[in-house]
C-alpha positions as CSV (number, residue, x, y, z in Angstrom):
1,X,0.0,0.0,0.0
2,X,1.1,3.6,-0.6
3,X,1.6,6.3,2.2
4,X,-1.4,7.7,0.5
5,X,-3.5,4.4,1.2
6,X,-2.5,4.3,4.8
7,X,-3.7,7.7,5.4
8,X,-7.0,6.6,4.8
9,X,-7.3,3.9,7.6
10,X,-8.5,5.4,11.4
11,X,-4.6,5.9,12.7
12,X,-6.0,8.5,14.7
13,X,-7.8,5.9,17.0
14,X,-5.0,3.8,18.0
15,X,-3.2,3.6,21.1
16,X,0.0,5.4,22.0
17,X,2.8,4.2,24.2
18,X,3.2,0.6,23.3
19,X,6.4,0.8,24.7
20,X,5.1,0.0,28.1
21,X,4.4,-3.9,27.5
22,X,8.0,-3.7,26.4
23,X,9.6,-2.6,29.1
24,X,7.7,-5.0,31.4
25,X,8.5,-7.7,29.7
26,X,12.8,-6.5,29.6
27,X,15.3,-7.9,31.5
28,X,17.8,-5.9,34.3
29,X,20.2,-6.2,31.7
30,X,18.1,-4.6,28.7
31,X,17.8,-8.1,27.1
32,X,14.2,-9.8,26.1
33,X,12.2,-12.2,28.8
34,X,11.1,-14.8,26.9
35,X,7.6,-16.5,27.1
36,X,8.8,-20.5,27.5
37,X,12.3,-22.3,27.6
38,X,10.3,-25.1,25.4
39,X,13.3,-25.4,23.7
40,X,14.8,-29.3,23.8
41,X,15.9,-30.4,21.1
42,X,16.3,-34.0,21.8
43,X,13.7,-36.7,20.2
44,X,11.0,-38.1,22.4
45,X,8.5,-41.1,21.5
46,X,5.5,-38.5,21.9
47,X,7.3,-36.5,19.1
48,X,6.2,-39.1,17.1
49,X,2.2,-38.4,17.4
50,X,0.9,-37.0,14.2
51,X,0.6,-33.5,14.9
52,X,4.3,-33.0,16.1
53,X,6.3,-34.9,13.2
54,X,6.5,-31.7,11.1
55,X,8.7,-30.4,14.2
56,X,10.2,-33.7,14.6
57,X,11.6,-33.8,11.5
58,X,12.7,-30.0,12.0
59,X,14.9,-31.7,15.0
60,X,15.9,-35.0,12.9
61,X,17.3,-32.4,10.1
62,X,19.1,-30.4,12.4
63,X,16.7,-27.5,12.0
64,X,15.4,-27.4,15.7
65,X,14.9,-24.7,18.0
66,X,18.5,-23.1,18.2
67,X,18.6,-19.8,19.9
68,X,21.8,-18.2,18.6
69,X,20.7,-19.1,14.8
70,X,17.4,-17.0,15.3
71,X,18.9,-14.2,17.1
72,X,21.5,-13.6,14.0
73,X,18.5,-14.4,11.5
74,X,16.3,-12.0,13.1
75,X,18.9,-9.6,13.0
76,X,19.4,-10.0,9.4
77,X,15.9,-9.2,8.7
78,X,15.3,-6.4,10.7
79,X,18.4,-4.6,8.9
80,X,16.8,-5.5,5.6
81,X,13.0,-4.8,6.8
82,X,14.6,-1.0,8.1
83,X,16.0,-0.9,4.1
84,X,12.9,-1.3,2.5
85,X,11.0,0.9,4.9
86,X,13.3,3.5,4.0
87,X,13.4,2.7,0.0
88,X,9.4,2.7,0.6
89,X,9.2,6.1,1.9
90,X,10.5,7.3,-1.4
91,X,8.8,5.2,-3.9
92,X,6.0,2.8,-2.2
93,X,5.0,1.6,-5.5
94,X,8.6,0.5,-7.3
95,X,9.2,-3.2,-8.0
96,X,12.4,-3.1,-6.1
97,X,11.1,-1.9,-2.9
98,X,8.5,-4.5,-3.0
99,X,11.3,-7.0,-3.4
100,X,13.2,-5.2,-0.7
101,X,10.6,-6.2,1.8
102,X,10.2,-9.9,0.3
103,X,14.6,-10.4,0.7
104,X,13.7,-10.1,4.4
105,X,11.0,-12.6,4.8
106,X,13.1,-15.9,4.9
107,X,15.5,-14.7,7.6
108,X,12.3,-13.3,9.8
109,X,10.5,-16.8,9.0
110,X,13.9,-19.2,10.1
111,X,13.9,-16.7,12.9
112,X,10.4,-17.5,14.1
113,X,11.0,-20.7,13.0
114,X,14.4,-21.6,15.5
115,X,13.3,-20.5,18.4
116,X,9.9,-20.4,19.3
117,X,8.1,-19.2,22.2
118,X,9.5,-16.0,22.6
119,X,10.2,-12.4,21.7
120,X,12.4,-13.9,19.2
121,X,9.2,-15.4,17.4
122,X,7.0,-12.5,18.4
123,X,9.5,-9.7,17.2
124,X,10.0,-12.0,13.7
125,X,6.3,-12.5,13.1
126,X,5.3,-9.5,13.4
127,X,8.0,-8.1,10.7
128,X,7.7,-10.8,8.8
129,X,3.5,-9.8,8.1
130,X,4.8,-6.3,7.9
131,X,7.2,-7.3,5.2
132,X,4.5,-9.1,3.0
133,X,1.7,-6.5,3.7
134,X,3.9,-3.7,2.2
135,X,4.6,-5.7,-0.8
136,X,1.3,-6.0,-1.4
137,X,1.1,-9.8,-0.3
138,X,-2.0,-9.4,1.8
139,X,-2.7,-12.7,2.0
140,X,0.0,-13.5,3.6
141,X,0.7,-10.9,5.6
142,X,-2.4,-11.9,7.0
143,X,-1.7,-15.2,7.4
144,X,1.3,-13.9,9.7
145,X,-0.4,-11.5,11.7
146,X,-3.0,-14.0,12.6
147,X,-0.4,-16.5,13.3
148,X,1.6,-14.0,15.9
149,X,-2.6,-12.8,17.2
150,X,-2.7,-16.6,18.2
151,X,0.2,-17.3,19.8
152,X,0.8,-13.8,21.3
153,X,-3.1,-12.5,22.0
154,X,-1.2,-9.8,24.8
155,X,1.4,-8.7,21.8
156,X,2.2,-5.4,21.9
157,X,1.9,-5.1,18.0
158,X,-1.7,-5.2,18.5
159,X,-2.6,-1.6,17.7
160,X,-0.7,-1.9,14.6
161,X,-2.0,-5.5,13.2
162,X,-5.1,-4.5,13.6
163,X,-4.8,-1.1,11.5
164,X,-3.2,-3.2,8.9
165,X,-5.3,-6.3,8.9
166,X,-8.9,-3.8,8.8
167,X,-6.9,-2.2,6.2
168,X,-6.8,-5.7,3.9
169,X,-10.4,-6.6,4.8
170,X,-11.8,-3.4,3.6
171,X,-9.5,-3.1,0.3
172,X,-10.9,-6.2,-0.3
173,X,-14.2,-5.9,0.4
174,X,-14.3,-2.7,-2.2
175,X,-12.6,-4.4,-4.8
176,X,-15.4,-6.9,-4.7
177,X,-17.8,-4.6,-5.4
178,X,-16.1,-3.4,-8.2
179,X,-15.0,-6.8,-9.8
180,X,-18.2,-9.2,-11.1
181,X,-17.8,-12.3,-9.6
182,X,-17.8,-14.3,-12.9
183,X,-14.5,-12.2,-14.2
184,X,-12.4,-13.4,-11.8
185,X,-13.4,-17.3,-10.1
186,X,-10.2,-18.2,-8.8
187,X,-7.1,-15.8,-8.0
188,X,-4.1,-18.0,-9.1
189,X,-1.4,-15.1,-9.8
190,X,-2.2,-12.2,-7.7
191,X,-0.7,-12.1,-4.2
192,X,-3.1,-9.4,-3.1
193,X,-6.2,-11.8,-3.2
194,X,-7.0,-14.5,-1.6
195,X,-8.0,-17.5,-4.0
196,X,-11.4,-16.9,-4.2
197,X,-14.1,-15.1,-3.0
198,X,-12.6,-12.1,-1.7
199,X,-15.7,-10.6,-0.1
200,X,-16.2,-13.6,2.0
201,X,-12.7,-13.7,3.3
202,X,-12.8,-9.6,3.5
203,X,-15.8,-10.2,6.2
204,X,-14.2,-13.2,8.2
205,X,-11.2,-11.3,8.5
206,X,-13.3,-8.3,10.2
207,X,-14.9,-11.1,12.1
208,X,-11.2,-12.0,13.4
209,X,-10.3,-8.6,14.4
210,X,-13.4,-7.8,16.7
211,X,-12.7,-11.1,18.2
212,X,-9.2,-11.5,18.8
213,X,-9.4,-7.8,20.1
214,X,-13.3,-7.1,21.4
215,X,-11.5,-4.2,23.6
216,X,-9.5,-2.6,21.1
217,X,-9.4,0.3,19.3
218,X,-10.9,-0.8,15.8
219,X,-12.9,-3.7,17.3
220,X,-16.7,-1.6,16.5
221,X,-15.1,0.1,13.5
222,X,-14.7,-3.8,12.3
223,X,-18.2,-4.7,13.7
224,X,-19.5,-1.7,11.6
225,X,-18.1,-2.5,8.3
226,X,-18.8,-6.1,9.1
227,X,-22.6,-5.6,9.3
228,X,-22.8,-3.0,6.5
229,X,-20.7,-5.9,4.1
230,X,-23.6,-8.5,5.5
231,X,-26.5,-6.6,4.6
232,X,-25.4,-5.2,1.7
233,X,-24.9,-9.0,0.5
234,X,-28.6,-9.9,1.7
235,X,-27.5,-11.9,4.8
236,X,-29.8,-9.3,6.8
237,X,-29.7,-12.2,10.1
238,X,-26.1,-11.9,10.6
239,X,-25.9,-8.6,9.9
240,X,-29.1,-7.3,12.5
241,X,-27.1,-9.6,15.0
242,X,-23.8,-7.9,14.3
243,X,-25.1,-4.2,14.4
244,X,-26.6,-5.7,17.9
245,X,-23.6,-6.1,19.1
246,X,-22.2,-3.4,18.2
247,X,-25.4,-1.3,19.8
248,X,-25.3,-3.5,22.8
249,X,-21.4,-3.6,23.6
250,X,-19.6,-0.6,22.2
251,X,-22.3,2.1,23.4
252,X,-19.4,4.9,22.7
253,X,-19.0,4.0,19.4
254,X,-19.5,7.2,16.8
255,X,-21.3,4.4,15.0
256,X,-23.9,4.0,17.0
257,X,-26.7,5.7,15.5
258,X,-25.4,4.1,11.9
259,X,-25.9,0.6,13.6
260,X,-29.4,1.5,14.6
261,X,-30.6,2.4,11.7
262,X,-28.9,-0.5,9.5
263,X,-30.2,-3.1,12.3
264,X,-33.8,-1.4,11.7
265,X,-33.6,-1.8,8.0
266,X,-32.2,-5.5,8.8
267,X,-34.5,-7.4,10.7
268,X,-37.5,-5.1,8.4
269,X,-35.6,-6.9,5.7
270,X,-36.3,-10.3,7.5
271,X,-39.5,-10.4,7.6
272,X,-41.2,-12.5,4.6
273,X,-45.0,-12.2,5.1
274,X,-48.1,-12.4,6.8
275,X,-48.1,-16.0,6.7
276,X,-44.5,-16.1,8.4
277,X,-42.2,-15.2,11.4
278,X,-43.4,-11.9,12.9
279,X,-40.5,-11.8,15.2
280,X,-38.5,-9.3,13.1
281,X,-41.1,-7.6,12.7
282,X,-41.6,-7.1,16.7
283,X,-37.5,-6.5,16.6
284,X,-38.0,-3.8,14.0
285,X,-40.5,-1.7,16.4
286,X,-38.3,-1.8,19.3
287,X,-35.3,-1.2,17.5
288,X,-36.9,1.8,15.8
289,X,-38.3,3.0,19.3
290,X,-34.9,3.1,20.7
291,X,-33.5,5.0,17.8
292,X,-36.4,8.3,18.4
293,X,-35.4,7.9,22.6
294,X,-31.5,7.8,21.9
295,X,-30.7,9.8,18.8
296,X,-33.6,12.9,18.5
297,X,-31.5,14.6,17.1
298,X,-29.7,12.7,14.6
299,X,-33.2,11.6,13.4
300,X,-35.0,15.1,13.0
301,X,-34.2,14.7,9.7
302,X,-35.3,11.1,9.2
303,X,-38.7,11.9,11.6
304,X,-41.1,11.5,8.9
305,X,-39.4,9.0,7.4
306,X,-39.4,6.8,10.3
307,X,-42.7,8.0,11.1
308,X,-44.5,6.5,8.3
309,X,-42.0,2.9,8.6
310,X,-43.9,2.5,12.2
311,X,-47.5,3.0,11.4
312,X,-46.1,0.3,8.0
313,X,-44.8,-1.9,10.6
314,X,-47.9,-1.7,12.6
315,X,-50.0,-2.7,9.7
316,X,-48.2,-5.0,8.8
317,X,-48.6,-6.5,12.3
318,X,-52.4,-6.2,12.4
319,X,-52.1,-8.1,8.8
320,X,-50.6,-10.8,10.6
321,X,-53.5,-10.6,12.8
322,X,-56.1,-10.7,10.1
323,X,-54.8,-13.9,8.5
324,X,-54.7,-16.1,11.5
325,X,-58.7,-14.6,11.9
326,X,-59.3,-15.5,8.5
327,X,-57.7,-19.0,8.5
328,X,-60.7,-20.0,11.4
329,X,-63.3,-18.1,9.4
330,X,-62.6,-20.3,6.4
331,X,-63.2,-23.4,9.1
332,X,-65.7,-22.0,10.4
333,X,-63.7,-22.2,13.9
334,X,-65.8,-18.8,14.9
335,X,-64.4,-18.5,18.9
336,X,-60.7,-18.4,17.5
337,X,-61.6,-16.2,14.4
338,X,-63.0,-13.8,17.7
339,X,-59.8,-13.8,19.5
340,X,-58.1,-12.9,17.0
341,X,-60.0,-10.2,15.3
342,X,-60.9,-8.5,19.1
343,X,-56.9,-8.9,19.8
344,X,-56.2,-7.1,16.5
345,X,-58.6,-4.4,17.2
346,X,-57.4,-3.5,20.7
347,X,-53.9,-3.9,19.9
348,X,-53.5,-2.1,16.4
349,X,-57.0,0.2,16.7
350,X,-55.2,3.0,13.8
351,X,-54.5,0.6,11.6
352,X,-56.9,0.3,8.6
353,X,-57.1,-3.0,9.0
354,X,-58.8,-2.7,12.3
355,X,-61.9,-1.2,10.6
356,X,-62.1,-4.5,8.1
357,X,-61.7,-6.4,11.7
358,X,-64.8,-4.6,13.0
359,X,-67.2,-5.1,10.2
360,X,-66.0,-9.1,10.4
361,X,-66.5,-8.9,14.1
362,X,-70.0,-7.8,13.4
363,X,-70.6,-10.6,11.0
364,X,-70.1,-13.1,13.5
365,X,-72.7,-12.4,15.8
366,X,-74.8,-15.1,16.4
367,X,-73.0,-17.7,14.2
368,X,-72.1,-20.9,16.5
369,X,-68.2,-20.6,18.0
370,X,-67.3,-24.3,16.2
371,X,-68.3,-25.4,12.9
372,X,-71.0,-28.4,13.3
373,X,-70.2,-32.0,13.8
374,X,-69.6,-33.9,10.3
375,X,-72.0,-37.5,10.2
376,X,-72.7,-36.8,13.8
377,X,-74.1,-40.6,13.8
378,X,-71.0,-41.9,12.6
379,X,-69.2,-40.4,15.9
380,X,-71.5,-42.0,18.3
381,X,-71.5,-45.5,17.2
382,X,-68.1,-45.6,18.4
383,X,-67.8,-45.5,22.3
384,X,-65.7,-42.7,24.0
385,X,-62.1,-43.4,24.1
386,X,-61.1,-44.1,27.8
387,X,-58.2,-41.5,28.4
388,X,-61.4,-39.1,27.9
389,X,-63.7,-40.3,30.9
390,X,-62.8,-38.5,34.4
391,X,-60.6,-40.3,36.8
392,X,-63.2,-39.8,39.8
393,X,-66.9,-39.9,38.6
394,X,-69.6,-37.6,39.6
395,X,-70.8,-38.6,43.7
396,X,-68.0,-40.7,44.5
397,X,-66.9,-38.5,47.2
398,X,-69.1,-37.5,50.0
């Protein structure tokens, strides 16, 4: 990415001072504490099991944990890491400053490599995502920073991974947008894309950063853009649940009357029909309630707006109503039909589908609350089923 590029991600809401976890974590002597001494190098019969033969035959090949060998290889690509930075600075986009930061990867990668569990590792990952991410290898850079998130959550690159990794979800999110899906199946040459399906991979990795950091400086900006990529791709469940979240957890956020609105049009979105799930519909209303209360306002200019979407949802409620009284009126199940037209016209009495309930109301009067017995006859040739009769008859008890 360009200086240009970076200027457009939200620097100004990371944290300062990072050097503090540093200096906890130093020695008396200036030197590095490190996180494990899980070092041996000798061969075990666990070190057989499946999972550990790939560092098994690290040790068999005499490529094991070694401290001194990752110290000098870390070295190595921090001097050629600090080379690029400063050929980057004066032309981001030339091939040879991109292959600048890629001469420094395999030093930083047999550095995290020989001597793992420790600042060593740490220190190396983190360059080593660095070096990919600013030759345009996002992919892999990503694939870095996650690995250093997971072994290191406390790291004090945090601020910084995050900035970058939001960065690669959102550049690949918008490029999505702008690429038709069937131009471009499968990525096989460019190291900016994943292999396919950038969209999907742009919203898991925002996913990733409100997780691995739910405290963290980017963590609602992430939940934002995460929700807004969701609905705008029609998954309106996932993203009303992720603008909830947001709402519910990050009440500081400057996004917070953004994630009100978009978790309104959301679960509206959900709803399919009088003849379905009116739970979203219910959500809707309270969600829309709580964005008049909280953000007057922001919403003066939206009032009438909003306005009309309640008496809509409303309506749409009493529809709900109206079909359930209309399903027993076609039965002839009268009582029920009642209910539900008397509970639709004391619940919903602006609607205009509360007048239609009177007049039906009306035209009940006097009909019989269940429909009449079919072959009546037939029914009582046959005797009444046992688990019907009482359990204590009539004058038993005294």
């Amino acid at each position: 990415m360009t200086p240009d590029e970076l200027s457009l991600m939200p620097r100004d809401r990371l944290a300062s001072g990072q050097e503090a976890w540093g200096a906890r974590n130093a020695t008396a002597n200036g030197g590095s504490e490190y996180y494990s001494e899980r070092h041996d190098t000798s061969i075990k019969a666990k070190d057989f099991a499946p999972e550990k033969l790939p560092q098994t035959w690290k040790k068999l090949t005499g490529r094991g944990p070694n401290r001194e060998i990752a110290e000098t290889a870390l070295t190595r690509g921090r001097q050629q890491y600090q080379v690029a930075v400063a050929a980057w600075q004066q032309s981001a986009d030339a091939p040879t400053t991109q292959a600048q930061f890629l001469a420094a990867v395999s030093d930083l990668q047999q550095a995290a490599d020989r001597w793992p569990d420790s600042t060593i590792e740490e220190d190396a990952l983190f360059l080593l995502g660095e070096s990919h991410f600013f030759a345009n290898e996002y992919t892999k850079a990503n694939k870095a920073y996650e690995q250093l998130v997971e072994l290191y959550p406390a790291t004090r690159y945090m601020d910084q991974v995050q900035a970058h990794r939001f960065a690669i979800a959102k550049y690949w999110l918008d490029v999505a947008k702008e690429t038709p899906v069937v131009s471009s199946p499968v990525n096989l040459t460019d190291p900016k894309y994943p292999l396919n399906d950038w969209a999907g991979h742009g919203r898991r990795l925002l996913d990733r950063i409100r997780l691995d950091d739910p405290t963290g400086k980017l963590a609602d900006d992430a939940a934002f853009l995460l929700g807004t990529a969701l609905h705008e791709n029609h998954q309106y469940f996932e993203a009303a649940e992720t603008f909830a979240d947001l709402r519910n957890n990050y009440p500081g956020s400057r996004h917070q009357f953004n994630a009100h609105l978009l978790e309104f049009q959301s679960r509206l979105a959900m709803y399919d029909g009088k003849y379905y799930e009116g739970q979203p519909l219910k959500q809707a209303e309270d969600v829309l309630r709580l964005i008049l209360r909280r953000f007057p306002n922001e919403s003066a200019d939206l009032r009438e707006e909003l306005t009309q979407q309640a008496a809509a949802i409303r309506n749409m409620l009493a529809e709900r109503e109206m079909a359930m009284a209309d399903y027993h009126m076609s039965r002839s199940e009268n009582l029920a039909a009642r209910f539900y037209l008397e509970t639709l016209i004391e619940s919903y009495p602006e609607t205009d589908v509360a007048r239609d309930a009177r007049t039906k109301l009306e035209s009940l009067v006097g009909k019989p609350d269940e429909p009449a017995q079919v072959a009546k006859w037939l029914v009582d040739l046959f005797p009444e089923p046992r688990s019907t009769r009482p359990l204590i008859r009539s004058g038993t008890l005294k």
